[in-house]
C-alpha positions as CSV (number, residue, x, y, z in Angstrom):
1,X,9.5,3.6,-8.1
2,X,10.9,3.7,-4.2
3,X,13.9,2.0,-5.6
4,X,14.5,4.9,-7.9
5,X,14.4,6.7,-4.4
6,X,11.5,9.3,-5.5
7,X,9.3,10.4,-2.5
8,X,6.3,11.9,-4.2
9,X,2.7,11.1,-3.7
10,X,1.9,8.9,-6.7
11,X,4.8,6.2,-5.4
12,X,2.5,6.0,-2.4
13,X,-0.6,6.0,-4.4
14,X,0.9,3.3,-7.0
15,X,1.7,1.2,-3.7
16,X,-1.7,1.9,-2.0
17,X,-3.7,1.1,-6.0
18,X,-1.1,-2.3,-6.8
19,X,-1.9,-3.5,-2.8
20,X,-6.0,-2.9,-2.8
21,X,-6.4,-4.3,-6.4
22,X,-5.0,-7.4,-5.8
23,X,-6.7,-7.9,-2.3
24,X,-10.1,-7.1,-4.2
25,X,-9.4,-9.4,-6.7
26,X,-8.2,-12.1,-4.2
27,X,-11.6,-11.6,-2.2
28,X,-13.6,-11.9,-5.0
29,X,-11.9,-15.4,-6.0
30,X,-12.5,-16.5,-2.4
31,X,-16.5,-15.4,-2.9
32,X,-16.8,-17.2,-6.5
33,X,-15.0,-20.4,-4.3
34,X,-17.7,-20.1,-2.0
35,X,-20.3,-19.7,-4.6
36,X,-19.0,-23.1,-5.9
37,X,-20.3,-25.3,-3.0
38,X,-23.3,-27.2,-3.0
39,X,-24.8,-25.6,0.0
40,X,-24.9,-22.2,-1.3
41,X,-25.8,-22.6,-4.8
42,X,-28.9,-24.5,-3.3
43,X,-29.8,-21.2,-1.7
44,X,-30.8,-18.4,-4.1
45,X,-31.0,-16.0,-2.1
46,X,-27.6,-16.3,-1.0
47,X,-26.0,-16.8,-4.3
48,X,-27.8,-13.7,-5.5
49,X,-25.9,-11.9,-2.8
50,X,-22.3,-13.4,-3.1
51,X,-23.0,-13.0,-7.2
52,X,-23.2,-8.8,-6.5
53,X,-20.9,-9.5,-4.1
54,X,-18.2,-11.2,-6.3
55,X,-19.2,-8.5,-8.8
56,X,-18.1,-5.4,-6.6
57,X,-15.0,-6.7,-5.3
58,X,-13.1,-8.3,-8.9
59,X,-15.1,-5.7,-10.6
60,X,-15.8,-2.5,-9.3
61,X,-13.6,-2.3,-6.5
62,X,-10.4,-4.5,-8.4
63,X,-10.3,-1.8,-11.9
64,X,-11.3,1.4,-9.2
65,X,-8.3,0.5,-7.2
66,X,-6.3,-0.6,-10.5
67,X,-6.5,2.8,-12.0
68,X,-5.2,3.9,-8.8
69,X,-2.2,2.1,-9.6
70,X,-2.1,3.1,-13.6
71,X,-1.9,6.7,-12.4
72,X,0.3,7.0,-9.9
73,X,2.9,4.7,-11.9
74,X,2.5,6.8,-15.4
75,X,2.8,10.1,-13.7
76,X,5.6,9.4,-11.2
77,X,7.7,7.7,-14.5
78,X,6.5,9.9,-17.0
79,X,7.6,12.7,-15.6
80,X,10.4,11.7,-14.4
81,X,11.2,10.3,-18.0
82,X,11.7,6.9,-16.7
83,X,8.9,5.8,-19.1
84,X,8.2,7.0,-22.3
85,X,5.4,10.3,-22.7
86,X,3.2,8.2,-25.0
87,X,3.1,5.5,-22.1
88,X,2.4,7.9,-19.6
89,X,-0.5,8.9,-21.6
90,X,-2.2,5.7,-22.5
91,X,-1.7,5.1,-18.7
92,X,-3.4,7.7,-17.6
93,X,-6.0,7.5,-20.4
94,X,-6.6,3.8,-19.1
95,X,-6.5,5.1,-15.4
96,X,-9.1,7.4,-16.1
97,X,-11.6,4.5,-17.5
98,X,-10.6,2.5,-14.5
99,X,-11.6,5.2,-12.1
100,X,-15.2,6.3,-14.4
101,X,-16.1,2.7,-14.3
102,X,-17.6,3.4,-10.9
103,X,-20.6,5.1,-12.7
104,X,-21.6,1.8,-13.4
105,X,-22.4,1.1,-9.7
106,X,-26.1,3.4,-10.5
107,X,-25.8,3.1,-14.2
108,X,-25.9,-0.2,-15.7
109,X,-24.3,0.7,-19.3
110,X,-21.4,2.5,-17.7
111,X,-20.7,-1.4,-16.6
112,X,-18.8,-1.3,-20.1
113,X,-16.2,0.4,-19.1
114,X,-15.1,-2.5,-16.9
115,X,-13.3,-4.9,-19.2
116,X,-12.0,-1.1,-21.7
117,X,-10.4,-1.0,-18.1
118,X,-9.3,-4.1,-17.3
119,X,-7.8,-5.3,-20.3
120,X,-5.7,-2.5,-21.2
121,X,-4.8,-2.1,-18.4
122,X,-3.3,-5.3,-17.7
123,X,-1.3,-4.4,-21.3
124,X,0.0,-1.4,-20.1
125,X,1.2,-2.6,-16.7
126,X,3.5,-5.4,-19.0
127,X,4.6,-2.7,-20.8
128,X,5.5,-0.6,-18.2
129,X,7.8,-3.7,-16.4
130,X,9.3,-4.0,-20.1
131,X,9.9,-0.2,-20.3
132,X,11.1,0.8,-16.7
133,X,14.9,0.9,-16.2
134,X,16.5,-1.9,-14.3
135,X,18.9,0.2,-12.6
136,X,19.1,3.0,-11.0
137,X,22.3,4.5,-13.5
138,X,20.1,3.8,-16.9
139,X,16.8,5.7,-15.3
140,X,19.0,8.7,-14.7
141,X,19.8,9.2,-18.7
């Protein structure tokens, strides 16, 4: 979107959502590494805690910070008609699962709402890289 030149909010929130996912979802690879070592997994006490641990980061914190991403992309291309309005709405619809997955932290069922998240919304962000104009004369149609 910042090579489109745009300076509005959701560029900075896309950047901010796109960064913090993957770092989340980095950490939690590292934890489920260190889960895989002898030494820890003869401690259950410690793999309990790396287990939640691992669980906040790819889950919780990874689709949170992903729907971040969702809706600052669909709102700043939708309505700047760089993406189509149906797009921009399936983003944001996903964005908004992303970001009530959360509820899961104190209720368990809401947990569901992690892979609705995740999975369209890995979908939607090929879509959107198949959809966005590769240069700056065809976005401005």
């Amino acid at each position: 979107m910042q090579f489109f030149g745009l300076r509005v909010a959701g560029v900075h929130i896309a950047l901010y959502g796109g960064l913090s996912a993957s770092v989340f979802l980095a950490l939690s690879a590292l934890i489920q590494w260190v889960l895989g070592q002898a030494d820890v997994a003869s401690s259950a006490a410690a793999a309990r805690t790396l287990h939640h641990l691992a669980l906040a980061t790819g889950g919780f914190g990874h689709i949170v910070t992903l729907g971040l991403l969702l809706a600052g992309i669909s709102v700043t291309a939708g309505l700047t008609r760089r993406l189509p309005r149906w797009m921009m709405i399936f983003g944001l619809i996903v964005a908004a699962l992303a970001e009530l997955s959360s509820i899961g932290l104190v209720f368990r069922p809401a947990m569901l709402l992690l892979p609705l998240a995740r999975f369209p919304a890995l979908v939607w962000i090929i879509c959107a890289g198949a959809l966005l104009p590769t240069s700056i004369e065809r976005g401005e149609r």
